[in-house]
N, CA, C and O atoms as CSV, one atom per row, in Angstrom:
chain,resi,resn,atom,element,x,y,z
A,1,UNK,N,N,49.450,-24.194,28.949
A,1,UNK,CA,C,48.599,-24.183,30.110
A,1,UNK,C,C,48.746,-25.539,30.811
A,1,UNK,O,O,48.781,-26.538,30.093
A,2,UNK,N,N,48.834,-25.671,32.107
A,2,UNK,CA,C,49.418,-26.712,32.958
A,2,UNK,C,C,47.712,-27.030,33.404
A,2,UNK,O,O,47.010,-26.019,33.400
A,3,UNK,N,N,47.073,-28.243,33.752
A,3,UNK,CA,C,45.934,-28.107,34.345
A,3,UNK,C,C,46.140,-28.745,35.842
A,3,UNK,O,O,46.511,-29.917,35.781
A,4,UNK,N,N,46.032,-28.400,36.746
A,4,UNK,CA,C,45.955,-29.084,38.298
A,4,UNK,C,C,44.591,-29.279,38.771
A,4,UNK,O,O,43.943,-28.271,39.053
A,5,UNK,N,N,44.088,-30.372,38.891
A,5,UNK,CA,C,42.713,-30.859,39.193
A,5,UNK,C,C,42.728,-32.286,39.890
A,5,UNK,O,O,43.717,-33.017,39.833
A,6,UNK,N,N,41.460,-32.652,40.607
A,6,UNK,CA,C,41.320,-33.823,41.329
A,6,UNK,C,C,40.574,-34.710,39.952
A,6,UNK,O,O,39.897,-35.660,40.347
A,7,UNK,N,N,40.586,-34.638,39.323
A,7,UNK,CA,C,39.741,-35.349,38.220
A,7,UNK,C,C,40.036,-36.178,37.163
A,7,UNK,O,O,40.455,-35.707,36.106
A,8,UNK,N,N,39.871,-37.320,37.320
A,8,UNK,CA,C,41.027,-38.141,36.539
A,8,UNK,C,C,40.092,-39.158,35.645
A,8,UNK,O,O,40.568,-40.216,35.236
A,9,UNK,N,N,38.530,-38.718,35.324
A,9,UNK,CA,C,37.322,-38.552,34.015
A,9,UNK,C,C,38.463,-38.443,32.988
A,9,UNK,O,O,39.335,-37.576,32.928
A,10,UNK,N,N,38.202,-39.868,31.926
A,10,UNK,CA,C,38.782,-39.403,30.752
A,10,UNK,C,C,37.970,-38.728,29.493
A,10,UNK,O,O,38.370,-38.233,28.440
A,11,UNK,N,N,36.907,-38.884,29.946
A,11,UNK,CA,C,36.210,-37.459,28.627
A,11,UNK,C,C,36.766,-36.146,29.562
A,11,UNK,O,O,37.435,-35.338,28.918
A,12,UNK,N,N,36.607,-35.900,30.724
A,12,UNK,CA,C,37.584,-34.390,31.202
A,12,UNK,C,C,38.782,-34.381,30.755
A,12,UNK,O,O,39.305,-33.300,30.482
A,13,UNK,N,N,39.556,-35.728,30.563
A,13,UNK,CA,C,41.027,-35.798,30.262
A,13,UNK,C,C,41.076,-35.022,28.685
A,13,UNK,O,O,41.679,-34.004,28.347
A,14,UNK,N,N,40.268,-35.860,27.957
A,14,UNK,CA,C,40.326,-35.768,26.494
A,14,UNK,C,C,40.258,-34.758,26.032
A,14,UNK,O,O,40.887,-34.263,25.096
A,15,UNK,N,N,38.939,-34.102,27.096
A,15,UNK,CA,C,38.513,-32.711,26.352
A,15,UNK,C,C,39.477,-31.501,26.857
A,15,UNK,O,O,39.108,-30.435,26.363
A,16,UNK,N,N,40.331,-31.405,27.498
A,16,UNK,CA,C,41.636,-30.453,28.293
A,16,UNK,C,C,42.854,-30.829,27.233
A,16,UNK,O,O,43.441,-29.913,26.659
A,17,UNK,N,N,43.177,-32.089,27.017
A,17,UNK,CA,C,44.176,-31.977,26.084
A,17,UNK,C,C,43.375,-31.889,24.357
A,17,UNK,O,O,43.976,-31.481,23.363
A,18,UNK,N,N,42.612,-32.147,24.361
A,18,UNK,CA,C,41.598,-31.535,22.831
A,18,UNK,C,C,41.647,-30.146,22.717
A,18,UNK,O,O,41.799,-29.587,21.630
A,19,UNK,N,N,41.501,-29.426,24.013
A,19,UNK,CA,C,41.646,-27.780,23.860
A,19,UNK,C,C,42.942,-27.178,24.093
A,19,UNK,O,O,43.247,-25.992,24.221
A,20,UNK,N,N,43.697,-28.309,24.124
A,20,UNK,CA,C,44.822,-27.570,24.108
A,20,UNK,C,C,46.252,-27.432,25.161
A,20,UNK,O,O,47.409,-27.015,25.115
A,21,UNK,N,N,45.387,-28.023,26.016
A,21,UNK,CA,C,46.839,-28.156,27.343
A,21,UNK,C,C,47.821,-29.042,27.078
A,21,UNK,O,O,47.842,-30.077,26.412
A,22,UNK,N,N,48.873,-28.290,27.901
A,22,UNK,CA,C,50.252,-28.464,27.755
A,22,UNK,C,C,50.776,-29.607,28.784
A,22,UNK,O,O,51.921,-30.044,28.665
A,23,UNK,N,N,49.888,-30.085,29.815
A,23,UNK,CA,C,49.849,-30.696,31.003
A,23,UNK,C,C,48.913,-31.021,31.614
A,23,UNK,O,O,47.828,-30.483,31.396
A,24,UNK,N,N,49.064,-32.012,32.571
A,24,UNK,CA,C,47.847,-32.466,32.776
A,24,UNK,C,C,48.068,-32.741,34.651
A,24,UNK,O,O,48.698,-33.799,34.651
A,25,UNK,N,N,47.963,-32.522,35.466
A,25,UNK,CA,C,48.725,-33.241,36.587
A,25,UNK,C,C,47.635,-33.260,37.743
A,25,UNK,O,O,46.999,-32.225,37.941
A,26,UNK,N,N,47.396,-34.361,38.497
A,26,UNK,CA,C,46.558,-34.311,39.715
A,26,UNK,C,C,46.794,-33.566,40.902
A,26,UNK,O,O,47.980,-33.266,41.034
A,27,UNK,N,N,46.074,-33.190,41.767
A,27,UNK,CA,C,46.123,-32.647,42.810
A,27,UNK,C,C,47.243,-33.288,43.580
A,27,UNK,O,O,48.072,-32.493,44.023
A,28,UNK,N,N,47.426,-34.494,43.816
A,28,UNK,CA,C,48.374,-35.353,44.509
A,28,UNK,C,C,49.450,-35.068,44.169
A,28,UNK,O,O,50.181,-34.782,45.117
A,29,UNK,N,N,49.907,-35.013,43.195
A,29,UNK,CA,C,51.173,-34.148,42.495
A,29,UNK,C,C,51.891,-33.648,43.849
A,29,UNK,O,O,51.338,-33.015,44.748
A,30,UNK,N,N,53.330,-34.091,43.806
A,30,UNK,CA,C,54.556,-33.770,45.003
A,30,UNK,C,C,54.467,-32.371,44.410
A,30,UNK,O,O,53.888,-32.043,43.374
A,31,UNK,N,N,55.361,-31.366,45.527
A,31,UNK,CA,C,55.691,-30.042,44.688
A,31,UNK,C,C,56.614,-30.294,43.995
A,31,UNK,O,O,56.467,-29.932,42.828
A,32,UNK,N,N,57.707,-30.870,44.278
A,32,UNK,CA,C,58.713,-31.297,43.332
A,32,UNK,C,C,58.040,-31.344,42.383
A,32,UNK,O,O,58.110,-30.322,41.702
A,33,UNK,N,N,57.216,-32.310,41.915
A,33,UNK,CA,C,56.405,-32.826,40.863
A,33,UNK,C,C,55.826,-31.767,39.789
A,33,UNK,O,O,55.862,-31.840,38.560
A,34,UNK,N,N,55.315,-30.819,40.566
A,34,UNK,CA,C,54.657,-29.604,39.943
A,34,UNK,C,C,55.591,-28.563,39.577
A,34,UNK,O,O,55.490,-28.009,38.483
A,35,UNK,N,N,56.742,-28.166,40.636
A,35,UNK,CA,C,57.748,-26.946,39.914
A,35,UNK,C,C,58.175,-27.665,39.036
A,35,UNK,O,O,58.563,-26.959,38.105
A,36,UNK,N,N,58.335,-28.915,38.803
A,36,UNK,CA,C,59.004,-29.557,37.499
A,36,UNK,C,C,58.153,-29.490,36.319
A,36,UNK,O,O,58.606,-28.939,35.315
A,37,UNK,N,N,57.240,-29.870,36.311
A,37,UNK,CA,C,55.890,-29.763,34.917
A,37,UNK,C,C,55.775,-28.346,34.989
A,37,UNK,O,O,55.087,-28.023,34.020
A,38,UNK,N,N,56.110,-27.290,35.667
A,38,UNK,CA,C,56.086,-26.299,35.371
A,38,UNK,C,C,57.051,-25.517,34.421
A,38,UNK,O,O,56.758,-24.720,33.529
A,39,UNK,N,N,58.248,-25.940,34.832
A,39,UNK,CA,C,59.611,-25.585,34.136
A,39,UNK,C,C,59.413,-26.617,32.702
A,39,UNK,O,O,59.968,-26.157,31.704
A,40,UNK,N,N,58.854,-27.643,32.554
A,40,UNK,CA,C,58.839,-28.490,31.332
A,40,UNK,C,C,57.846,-27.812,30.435
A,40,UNK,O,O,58.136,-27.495,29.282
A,41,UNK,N,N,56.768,-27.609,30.930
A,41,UNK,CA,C,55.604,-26.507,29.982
A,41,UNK,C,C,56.028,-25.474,29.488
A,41,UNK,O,O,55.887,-25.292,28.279
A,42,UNK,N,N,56.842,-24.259,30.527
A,42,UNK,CA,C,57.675,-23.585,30.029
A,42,UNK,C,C,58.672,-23.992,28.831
A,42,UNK,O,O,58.696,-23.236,27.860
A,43,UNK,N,N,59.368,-24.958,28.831
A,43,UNK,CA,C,59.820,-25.032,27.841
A,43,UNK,C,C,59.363,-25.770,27.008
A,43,UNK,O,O,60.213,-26.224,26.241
A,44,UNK,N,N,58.288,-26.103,26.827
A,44,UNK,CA,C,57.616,-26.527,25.783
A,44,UNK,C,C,57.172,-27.674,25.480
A,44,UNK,O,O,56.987,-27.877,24.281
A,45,UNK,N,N,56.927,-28.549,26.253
A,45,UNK,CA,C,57.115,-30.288,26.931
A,45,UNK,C,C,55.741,-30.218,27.085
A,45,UNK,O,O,55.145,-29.148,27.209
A,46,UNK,N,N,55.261,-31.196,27.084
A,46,UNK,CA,C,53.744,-31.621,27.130
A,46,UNK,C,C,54.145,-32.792,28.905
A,46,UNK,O,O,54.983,-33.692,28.958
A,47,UNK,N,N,53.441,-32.436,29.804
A,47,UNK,CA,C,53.769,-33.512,31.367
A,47,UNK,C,C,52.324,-34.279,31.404
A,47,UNK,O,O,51.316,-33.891,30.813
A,48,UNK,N,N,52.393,-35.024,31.926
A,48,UNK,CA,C,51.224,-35.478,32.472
A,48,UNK,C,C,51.216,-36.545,33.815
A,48,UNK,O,O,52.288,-36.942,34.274
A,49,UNK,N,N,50.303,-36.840,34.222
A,49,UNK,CA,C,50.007,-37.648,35.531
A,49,UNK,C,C,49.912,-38.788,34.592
A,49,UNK,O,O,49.299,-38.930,33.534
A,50,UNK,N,N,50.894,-39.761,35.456
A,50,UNK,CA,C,50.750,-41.332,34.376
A,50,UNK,C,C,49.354,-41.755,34.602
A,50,UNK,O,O,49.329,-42.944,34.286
A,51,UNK,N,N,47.845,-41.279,35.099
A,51,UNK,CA,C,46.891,-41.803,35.178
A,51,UNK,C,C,46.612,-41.359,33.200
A,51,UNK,O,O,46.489,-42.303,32.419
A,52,UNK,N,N,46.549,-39.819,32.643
A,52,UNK,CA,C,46.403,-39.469,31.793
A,52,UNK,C,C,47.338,-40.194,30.747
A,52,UNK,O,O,46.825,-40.282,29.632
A,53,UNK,N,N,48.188,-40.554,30.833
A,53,UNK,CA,C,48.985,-41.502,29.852
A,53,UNK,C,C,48.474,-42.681,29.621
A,53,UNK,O,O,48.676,-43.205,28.525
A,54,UNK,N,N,47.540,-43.479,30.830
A,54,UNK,CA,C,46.663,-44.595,31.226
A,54,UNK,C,C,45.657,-44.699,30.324
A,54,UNK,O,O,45.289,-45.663,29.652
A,55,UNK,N,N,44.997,-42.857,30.438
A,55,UNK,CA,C,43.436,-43.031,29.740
A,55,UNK,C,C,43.982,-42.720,28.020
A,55,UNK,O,O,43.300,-42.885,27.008
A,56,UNK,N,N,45.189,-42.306,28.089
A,56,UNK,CA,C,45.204,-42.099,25.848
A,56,UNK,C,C,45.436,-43.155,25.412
A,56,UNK,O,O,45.007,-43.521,24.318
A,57,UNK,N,N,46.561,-44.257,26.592
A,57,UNK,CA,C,46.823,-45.479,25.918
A,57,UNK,C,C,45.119,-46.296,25.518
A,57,UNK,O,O,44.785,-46.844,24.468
A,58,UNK,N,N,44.371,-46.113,26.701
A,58,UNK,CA,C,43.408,-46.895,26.678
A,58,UNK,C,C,42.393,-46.305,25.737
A,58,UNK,O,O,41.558,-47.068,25.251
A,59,UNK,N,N,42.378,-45.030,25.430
A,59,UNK,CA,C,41.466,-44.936,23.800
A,59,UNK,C,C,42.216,-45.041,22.943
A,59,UNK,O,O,41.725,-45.221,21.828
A,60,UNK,N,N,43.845,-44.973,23.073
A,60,UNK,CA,C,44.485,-45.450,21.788
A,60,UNK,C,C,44.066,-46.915,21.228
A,60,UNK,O,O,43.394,-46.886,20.197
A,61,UNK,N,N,44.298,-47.882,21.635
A,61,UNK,CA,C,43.369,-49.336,21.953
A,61,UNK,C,C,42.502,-49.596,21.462
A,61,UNK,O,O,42.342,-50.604,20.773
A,62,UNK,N,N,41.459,-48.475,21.766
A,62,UNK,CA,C,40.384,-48.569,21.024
A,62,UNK,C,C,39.690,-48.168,19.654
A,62,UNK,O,O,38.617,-48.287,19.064
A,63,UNK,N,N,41.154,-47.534,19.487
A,63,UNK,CA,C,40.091,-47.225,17.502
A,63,UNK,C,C,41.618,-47.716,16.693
A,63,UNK,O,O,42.588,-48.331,17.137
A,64,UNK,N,N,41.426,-47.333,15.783
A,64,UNK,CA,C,42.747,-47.907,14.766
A,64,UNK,C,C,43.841,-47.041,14.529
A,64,UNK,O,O,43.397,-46.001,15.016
A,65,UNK,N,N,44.922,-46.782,14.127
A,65,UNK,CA,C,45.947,-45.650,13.736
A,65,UNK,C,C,45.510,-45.422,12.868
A,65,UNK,O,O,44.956,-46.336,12.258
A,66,UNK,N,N,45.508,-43.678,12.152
A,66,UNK,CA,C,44.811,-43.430,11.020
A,66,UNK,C,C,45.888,-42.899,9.732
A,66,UNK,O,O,45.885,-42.050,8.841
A,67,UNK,N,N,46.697,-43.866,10.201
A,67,UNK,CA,C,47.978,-43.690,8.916
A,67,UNK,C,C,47.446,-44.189,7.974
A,67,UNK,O,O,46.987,-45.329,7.917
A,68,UNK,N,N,47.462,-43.133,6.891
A,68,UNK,CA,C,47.183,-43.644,5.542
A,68,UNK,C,C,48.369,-44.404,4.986
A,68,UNK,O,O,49.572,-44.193,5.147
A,69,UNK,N,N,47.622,-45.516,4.162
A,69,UNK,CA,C,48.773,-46.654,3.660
A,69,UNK,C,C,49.468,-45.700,2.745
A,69,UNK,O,O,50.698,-45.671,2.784
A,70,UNK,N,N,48.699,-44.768,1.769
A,70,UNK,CA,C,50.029,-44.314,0.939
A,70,UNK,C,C,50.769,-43.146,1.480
A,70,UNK,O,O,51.700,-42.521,0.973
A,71,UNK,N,N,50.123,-42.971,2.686
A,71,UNK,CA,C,51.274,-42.038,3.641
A,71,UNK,C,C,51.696,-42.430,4.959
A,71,UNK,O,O,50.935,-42.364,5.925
A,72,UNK,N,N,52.976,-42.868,5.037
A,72,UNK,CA,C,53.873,-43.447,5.869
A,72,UNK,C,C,54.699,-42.237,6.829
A,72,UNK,O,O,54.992,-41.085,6.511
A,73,UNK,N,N,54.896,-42.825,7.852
A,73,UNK,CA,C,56.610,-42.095,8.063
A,73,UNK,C,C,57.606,-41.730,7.893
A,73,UNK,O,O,58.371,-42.599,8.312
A,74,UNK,N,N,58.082,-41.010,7.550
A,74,UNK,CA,C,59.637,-41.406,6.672
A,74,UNK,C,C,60.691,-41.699,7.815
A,74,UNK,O,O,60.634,-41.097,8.887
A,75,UNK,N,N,61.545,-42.540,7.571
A,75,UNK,CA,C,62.745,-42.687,8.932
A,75,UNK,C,C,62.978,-41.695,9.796
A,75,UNK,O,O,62.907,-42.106,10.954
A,76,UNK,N,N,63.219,-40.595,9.712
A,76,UNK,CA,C,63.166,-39.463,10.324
A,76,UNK,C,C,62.399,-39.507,11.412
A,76,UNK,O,O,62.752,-39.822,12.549
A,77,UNK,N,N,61.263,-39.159,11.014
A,77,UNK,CA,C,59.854,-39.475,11.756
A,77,UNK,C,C,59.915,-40.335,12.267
A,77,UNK,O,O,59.896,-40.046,13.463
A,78,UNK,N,N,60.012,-41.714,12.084
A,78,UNK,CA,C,60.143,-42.536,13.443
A,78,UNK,C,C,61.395,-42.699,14.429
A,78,UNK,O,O,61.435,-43.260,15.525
A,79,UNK,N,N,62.561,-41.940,13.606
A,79,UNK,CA,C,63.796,-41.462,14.466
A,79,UNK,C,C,63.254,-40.402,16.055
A,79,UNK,O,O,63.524,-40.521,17.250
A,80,UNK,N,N,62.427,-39.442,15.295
A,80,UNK,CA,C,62.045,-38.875,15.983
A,80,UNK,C,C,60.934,-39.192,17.439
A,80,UNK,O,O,61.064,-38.651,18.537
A,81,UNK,N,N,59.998,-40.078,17.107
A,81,UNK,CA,C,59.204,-40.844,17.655
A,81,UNK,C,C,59.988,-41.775,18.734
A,81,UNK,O,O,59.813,-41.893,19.947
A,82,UNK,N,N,60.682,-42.237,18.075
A,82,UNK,CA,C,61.527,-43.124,18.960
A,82,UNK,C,C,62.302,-42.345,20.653
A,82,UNK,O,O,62.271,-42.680,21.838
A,83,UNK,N,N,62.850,-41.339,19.964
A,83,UNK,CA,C,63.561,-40.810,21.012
A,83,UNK,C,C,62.952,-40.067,21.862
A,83,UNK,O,O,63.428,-39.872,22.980
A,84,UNK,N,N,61.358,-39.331,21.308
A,84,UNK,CA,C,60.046,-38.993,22.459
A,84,UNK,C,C,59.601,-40.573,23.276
A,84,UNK,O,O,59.057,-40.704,24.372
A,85,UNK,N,N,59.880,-41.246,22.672
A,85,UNK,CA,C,59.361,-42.448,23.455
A,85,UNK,C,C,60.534,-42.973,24.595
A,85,UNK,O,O,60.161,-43.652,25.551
A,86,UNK,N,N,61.541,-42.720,24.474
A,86,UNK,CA,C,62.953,-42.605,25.174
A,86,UNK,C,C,62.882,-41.857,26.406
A,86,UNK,O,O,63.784,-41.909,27.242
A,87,UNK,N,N,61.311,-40.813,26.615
A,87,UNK,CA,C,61.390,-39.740,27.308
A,87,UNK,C,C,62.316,-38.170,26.991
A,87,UNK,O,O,62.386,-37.200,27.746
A,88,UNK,N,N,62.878,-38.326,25.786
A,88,UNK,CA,C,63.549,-37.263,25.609
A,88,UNK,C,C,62.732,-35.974,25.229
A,88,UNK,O,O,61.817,-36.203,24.438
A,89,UNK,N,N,62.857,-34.808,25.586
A,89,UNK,CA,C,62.128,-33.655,25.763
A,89,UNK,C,C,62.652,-33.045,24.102
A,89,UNK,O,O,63.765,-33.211,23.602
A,90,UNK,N,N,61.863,-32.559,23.695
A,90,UNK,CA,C,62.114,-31.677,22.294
A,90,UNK,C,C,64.020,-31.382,21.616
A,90,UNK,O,O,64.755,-31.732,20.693
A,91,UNK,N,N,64.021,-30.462,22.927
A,91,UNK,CA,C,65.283,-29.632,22.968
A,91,UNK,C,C,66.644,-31.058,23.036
A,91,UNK,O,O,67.796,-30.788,22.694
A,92,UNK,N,N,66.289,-32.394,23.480
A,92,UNK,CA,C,67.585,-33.428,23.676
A,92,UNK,C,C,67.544,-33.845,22.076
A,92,UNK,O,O,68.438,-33.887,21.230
A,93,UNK,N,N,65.894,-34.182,22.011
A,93,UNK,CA,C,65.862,-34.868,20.581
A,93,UNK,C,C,66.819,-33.799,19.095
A,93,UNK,O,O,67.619,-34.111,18.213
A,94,UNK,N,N,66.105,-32.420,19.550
A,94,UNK,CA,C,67.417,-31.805,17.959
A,94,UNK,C,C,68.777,-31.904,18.694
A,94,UNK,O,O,69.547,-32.174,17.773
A,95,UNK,N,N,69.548,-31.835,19.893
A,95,UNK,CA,C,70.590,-31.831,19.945
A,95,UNK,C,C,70.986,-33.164,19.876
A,95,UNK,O,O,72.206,-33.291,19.983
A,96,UNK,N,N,70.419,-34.111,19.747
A,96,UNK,CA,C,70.432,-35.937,19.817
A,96,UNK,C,C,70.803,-36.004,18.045
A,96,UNK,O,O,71.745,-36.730,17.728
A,97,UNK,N,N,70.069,-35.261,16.953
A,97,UNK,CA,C,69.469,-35.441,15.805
A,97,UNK,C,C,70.420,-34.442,15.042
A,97,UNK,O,O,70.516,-34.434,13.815
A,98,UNK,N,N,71.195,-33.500,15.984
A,98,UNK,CA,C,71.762,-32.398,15.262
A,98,UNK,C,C,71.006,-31.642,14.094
A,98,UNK,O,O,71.271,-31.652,12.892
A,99,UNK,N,N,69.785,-30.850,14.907
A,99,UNK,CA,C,69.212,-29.903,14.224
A,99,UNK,C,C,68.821,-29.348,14.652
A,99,UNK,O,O,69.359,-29.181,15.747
A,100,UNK,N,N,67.656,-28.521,14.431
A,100,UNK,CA,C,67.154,-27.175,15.264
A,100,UNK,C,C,66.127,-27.524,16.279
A,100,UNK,O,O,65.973,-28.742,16.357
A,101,UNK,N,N,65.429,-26.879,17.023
A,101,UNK,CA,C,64.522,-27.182,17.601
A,101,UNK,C,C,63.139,-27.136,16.984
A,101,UNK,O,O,62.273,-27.943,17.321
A,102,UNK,N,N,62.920,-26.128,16.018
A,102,UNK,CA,C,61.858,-25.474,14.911
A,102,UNK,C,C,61.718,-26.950,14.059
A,102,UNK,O,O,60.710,-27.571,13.722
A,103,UNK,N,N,63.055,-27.218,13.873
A,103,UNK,CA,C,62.919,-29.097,13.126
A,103,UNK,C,C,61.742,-29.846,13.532
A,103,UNK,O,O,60.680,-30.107,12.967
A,104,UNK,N,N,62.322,-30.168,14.884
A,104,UNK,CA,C,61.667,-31.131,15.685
A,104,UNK,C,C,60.184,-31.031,15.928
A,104,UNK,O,O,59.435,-31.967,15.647
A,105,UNK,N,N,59.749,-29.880,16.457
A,105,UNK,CA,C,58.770,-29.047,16.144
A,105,UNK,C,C,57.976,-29.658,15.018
A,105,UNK,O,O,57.056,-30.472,15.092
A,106,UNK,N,N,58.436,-29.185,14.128
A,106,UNK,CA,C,57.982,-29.317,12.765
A,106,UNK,C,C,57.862,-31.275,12.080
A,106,UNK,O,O,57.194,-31.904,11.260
A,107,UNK,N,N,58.717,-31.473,12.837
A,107,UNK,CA,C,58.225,-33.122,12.613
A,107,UNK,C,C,57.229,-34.022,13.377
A,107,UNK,O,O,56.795,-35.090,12.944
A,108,UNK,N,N,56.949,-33.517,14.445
A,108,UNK,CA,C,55.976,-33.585,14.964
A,108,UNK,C,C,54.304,-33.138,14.575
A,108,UNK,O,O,53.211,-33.679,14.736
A,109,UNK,N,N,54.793,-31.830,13.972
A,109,UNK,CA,C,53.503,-31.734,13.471
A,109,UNK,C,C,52.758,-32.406,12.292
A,109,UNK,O,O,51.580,-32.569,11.973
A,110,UNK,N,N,54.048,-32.740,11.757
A,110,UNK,CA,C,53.530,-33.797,10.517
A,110,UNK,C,C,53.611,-34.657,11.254
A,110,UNK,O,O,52.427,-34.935,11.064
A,111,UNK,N,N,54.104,-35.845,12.405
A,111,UNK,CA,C,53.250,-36.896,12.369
A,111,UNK,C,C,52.169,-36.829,13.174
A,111,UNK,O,O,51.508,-37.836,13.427
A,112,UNK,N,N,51.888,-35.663,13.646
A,112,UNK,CA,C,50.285,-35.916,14.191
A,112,UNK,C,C,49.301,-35.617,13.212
A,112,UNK,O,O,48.145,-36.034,13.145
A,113,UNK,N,N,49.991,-34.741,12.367
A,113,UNK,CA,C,48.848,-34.921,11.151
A,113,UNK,C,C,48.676,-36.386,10.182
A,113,UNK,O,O,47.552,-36.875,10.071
A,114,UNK,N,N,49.765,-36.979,9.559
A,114,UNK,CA,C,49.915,-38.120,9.454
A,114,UNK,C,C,49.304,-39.702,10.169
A,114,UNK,O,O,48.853,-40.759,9.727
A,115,UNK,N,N,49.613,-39.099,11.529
A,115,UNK,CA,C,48.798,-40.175,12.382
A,115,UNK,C,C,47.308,-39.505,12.594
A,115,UNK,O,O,46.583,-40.129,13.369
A,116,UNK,N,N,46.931,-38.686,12.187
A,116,UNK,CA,C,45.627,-38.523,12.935
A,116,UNK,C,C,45.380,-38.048,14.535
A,116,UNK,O,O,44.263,-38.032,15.053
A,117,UNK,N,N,46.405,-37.732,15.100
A,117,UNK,CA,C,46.402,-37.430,16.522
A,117,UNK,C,C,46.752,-36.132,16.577
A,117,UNK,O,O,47.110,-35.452,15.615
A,118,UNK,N,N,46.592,-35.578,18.350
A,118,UNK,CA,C,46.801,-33.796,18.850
A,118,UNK,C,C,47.998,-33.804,19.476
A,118,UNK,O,O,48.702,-32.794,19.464
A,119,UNK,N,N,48.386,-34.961,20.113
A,119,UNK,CA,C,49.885,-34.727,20.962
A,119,UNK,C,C,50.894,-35.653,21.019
A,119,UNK,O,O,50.678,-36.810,20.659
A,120,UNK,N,N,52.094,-35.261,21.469
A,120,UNK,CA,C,52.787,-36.261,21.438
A,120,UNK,C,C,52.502,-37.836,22.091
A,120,UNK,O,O,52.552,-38.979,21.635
A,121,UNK,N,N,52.178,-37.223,23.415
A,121,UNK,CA,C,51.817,-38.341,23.924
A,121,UNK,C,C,50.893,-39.506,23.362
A,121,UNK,O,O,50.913,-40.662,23.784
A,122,UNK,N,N,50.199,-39.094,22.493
A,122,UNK,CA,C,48.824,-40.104,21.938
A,122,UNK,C,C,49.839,-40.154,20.055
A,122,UNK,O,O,49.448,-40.702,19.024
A,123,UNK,N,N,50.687,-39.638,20.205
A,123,UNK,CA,C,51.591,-40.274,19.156
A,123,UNK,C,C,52.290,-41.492,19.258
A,123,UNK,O,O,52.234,-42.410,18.440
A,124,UNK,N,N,53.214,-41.448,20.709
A,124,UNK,CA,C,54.076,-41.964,21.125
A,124,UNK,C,C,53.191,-43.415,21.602
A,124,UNK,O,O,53.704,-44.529,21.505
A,125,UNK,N,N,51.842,-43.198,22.107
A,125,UNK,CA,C,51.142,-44.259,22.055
A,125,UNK,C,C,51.213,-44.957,21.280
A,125,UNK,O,O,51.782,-46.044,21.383
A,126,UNK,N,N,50.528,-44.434,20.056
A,126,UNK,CA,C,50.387,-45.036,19.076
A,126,UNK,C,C,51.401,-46.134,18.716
A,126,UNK,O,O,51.354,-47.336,18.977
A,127,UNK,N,N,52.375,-45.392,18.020
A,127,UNK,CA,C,53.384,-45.849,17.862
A,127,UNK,C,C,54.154,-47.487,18.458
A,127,UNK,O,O,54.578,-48.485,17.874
A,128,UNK,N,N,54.041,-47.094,19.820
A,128,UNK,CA,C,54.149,-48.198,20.853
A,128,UNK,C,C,53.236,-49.596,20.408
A,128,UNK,O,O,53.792,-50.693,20.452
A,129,UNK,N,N,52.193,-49.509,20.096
A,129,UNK,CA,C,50.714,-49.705,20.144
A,129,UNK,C,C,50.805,-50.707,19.241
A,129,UNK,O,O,50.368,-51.856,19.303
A,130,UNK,N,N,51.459,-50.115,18.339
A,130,UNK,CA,C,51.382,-51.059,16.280
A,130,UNK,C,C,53.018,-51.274,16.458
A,130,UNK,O,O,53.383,-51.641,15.341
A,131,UNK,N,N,54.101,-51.223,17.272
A,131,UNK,CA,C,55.263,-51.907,17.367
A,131,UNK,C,C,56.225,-50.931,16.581
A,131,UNK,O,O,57.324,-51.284,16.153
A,132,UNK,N,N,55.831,-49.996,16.476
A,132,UNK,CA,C,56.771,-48.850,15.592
A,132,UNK,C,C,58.111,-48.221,16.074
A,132,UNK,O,O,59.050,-47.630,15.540
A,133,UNK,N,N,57.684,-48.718,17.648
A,133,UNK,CA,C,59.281,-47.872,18.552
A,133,UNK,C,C,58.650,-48.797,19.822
A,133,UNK,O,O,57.603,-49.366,20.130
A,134,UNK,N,N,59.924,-48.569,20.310
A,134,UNK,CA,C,59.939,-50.050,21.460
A,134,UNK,C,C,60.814,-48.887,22.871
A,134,UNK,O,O,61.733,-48.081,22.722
A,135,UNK,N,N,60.205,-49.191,23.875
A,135,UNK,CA,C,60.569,-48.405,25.322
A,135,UNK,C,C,62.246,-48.983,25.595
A,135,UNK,O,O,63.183,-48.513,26.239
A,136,UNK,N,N,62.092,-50.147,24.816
A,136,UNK,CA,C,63.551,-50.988,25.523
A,136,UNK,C,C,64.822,-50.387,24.657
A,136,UNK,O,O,64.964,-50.173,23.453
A,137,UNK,N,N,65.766,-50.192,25.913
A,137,UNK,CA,C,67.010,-48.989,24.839
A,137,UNK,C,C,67.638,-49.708,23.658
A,137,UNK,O,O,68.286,-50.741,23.829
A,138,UNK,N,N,67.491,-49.288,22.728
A,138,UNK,CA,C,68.331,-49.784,21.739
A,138,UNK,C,C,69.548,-48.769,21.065
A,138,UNK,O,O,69.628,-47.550,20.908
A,139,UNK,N,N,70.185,-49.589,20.844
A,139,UNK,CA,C,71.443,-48.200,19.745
A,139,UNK,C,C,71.091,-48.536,18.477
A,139,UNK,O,O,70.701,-49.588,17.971
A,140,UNK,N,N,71.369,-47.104,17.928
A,140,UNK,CA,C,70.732,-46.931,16.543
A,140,UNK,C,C,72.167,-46.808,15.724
A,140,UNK,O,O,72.169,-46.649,14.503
């Protein structure tokens, strides 16, 4: 579910991606902007208005990562993390990783369970946040 609204309240933010949306995008939104988060939801991509990337960083900030010390990441997992933080969409990361898409999928869901978080995006925060993956390109 894509949400299009003038409302850029981060308890409205929180509570739309808490229930579940796939997107988040303001009214201001170019059409370009929107047939694109449309085709990305479709395939399975979480979009948002960088205001909503604004408000997760900024409650990310505010409480702690809830990685348990005796449960970590395994390389993988931050392989994976890394290359969502790259901007890469699901489908680049298994063909990046040479594996399935159901993989990727699936590693994700363990680190949001792991981290304590609902989406990528407030993963990829995280992450950023405590120095775990860095925006600046590196070769691996």
């Amino acid at each position: 579910m894509l949400i299009l609204t003038s409302y850029d309240d981060e308890e409205y933010i929180m509570g739309l991606v808490g229930a579940g949306a796939d997107g988040y995008l303001l009214k201001s939104a170019s059409e370009d902007e929107l047939a694109q988060s449309i085709r990305l939801v479709r395939a399975g991509e979480f979009v948002s208005h960088r205001v909503v990337v604004q408000q997760l960083y900024r409650r990310a900030t505010r409480r702690p990562v809830a990685v348990n010390s005796a449960e970590h990441l395994t390389r993988r997992e931050l392989e994976v993390l890394k290359l969502a933080a790259k901007g890469m969409s699901n489908r680049d990361i298994a063909q990046e990783l040479g594996v399935g898409l159901r993989t990727v999928k699936g590693h994700f869901e363990v680190i949001f369970s792991k981290m304590g978080v609902s989406s990528r995006t407030e993963a990829v925060l995280e992450a950023l946040k405590h120095g775990w993956v860095s925006l600046l390109d590196e070769e691996s």
